[in-house]
C-alpha positions as CSV (number, residue, x, y, z in Angstrom):
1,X,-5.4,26.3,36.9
2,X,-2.8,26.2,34.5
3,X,-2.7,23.1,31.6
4,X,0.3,21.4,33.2
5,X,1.6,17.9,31.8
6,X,0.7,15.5,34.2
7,X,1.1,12.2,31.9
8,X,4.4,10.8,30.7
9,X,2.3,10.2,27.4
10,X,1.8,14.2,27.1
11,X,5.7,14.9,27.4
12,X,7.7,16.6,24.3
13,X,8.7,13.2,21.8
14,X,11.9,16.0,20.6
15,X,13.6,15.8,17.4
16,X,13.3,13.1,14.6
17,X,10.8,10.9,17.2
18,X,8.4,13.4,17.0
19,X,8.0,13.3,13.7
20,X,5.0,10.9,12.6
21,X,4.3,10.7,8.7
22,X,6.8,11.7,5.8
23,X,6.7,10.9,2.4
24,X,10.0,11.2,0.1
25,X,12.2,8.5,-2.0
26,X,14.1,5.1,-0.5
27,X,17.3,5.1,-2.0
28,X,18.0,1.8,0.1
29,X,17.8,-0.6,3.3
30,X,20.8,-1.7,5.0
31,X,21.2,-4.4,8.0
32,X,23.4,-2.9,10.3
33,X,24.8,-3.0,13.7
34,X,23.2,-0.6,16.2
35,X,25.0,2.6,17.0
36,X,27.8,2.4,19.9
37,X,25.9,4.8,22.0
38,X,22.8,2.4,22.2
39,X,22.0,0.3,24.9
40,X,20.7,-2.9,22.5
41,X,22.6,-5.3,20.9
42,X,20.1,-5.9,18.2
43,X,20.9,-5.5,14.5
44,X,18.9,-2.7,13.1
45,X,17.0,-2.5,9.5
46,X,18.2,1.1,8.4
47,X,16.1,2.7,6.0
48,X,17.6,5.8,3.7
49,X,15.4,8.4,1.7
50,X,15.8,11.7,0.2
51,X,13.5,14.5,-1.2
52,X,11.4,13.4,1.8
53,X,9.1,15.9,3.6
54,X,7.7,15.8,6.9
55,X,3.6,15.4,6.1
56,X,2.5,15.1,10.5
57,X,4.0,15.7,13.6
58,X,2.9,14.2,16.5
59,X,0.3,16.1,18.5
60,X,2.1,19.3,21.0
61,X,5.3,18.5,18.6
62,X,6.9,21.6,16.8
63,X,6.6,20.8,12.6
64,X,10.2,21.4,11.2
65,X,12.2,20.6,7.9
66,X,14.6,18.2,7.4
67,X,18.0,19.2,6.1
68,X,18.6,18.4,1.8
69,X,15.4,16.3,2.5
70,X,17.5,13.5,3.7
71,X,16.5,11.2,6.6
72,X,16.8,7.9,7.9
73,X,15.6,5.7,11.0
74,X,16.2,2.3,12.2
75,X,13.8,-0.1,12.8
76,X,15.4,-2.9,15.7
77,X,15.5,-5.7,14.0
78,X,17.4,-9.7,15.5
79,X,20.5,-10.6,17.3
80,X,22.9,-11.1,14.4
81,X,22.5,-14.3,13.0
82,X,18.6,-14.8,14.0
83,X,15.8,-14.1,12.1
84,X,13.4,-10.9,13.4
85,X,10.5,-12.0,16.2
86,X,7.1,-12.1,14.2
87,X,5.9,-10.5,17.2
88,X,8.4,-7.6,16.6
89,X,7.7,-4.1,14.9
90,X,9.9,-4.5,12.0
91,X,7.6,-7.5,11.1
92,X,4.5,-6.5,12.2
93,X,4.5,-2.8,11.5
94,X,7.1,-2.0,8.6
95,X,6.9,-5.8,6.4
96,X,3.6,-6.2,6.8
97,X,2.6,-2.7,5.5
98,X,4.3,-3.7,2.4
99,X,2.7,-7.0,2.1
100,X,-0.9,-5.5,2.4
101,X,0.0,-3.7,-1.3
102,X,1.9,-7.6,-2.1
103,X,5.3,-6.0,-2.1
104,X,8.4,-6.2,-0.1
105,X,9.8,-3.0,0.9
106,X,13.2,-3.4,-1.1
107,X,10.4,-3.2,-4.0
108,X,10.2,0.3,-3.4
109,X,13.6,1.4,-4.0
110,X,14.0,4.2,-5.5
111,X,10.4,5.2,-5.2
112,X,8.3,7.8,-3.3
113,X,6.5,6.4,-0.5
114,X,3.9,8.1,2.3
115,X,5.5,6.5,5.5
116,X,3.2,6.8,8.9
117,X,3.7,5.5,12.3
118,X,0.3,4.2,13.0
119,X,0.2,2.4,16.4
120,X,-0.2,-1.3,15.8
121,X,-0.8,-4.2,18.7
122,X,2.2,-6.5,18.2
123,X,1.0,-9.2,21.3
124,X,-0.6,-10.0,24.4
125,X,1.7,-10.9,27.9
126,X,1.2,-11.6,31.3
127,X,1.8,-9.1,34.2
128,X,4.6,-11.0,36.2
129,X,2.8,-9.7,39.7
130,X,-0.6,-9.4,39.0
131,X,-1.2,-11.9,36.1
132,X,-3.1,-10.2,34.2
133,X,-3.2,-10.0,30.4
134,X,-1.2,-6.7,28.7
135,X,-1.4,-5.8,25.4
136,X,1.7,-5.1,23.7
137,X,1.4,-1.9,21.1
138,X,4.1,-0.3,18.7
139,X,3.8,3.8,18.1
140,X,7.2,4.6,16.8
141,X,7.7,2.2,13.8
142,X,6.8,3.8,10.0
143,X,4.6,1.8,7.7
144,X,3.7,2.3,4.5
145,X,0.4,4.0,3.8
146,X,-1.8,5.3,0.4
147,X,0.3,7.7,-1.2
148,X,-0.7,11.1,-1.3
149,X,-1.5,12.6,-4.2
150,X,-3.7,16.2,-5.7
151,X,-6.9,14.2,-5.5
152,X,-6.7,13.8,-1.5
153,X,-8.6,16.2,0.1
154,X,-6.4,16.7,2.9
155,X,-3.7,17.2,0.3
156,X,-5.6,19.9,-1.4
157,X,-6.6,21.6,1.6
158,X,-3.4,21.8,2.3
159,X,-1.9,23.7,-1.0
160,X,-5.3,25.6,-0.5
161,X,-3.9,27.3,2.9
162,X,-0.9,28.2,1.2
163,X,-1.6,29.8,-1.6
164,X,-4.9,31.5,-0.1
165,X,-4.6,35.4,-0.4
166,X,-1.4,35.4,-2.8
167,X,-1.7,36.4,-5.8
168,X,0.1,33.9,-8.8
169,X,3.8,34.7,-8.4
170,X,3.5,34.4,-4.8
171,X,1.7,31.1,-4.9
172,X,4.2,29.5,-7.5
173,X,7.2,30.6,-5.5
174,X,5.0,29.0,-2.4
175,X,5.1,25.6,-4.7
176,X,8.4,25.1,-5.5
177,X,10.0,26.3,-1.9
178,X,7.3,24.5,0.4
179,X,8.9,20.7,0.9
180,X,5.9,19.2,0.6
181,X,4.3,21.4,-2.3
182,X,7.3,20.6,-4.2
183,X,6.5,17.0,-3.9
184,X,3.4,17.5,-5.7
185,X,4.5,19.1,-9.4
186,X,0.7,18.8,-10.6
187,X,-0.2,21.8,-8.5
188,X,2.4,23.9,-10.1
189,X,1.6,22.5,-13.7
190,X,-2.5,23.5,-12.9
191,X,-1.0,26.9,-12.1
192,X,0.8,27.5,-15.3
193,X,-2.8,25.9,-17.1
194,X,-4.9,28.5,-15.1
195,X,-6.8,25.5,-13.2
196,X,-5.1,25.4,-10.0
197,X,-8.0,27.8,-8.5
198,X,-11.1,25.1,-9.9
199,X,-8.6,22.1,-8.2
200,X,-8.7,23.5,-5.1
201,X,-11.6,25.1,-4.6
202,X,-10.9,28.2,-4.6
203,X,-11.5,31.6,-7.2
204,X,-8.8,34.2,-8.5
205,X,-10.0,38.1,-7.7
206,X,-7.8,40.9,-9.2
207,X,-5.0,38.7,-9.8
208,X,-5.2,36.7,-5.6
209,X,-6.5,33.2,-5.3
210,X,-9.3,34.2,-2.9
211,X,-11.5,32.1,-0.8
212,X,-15.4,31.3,-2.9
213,X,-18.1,33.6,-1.2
């Protein structure tokens, strides 16, 4: 038997949805007024960044680059006038994400965040036929999470894959193209010190960075 789909929770996200953790610079937050072609009537927060990679695709969801490392998303946020639902996603995903660090996310800025959509419960509700309780969860809202940085092992695991059976001028030319890499100058700066190797586990043979043992 063949592994078809049979879940709507298994089907293809496509395009920017599918995308689930990015890290790049906020280069500012506007309220705005939802695009014509939507059906909601709710204001939306509209977050812009740049330099940003894409970090994690959701799971069966093709990785991809995103164009001059721009991107932004909306986040629903009132009916103009009205203040956001503390039950929403824009308060309980994105604004409290920030508060956990004590910031608000206008404090970051002009800064380079890690952004992740981690599914949060935002309330419980009542079945209207059956009565019973339902929980209420958000998956498609980014939050802020630790930064990533060359002491993470998933980050170093990472540079490790791609520099793995080059030898140095490959590997630097691997940093400074790969969007995320590129987002990490200490890698290239342990390269040009001779140390990247020792950072990331790995040993140089003959002039290749070459997996220990």
């Amino acid at each position: 038997m063949s592994n078809l789909i049979e879940s709507t929770k298994e089907s293809s996200k496509g395009g920017f949805k599918g995308i689930k953790k990015i890290r790049g610079t906020i280069v500012d937050i506007k309220l705005v007024d939802p695009p014509e072609s939507w059906d909601s009537t709710k204001q939306q927060a509209q977050i812009f960044m740049e330099d940003t990679a894409v970090l994690e695709m959701f799971p069966g969801e093709d990785m991809f680059e995103l164009k001059d490392g721009k991107f932004n998303f909306y986040i629903a946020y009132a009916e103009k006038d009205k203040k956001p639902s503390g039950n929403s996603a824009y308060i309980k995903v994105w604004v409290a994400s920030f508060e956990k660090v004590g910031k608000k996310p206008s404090d970051f800025i002009g800064k380079v965040v890690t952004l992740d959509k981690v599914r949060t419960k935002l309330f419980d509700t009542r079945n209207k036929e059956t009565k019973e309780k339902e929980e209420v969860w958000a998956e498609g809202c980014f939050g802020i999470v630790a930064d990533e940085n060359s002491g993470s092992a998933d980050v170093k695991d990472y540079i490790k894959g791609l520099i793995v059976g080059k030898n140095q001028k490959a590997a630097l030319r691997e940093l400074l193209v790969d969007s995320r890499a590129k987002q990490l100058p200490e890698f290239k700066e342990a390269l040009s010190k001779g140390t990247l190797a020792e950072l990331v586990g790995l040993t140089i043979v003959d002039d290749v960075f070459t997996a220990k043992g």
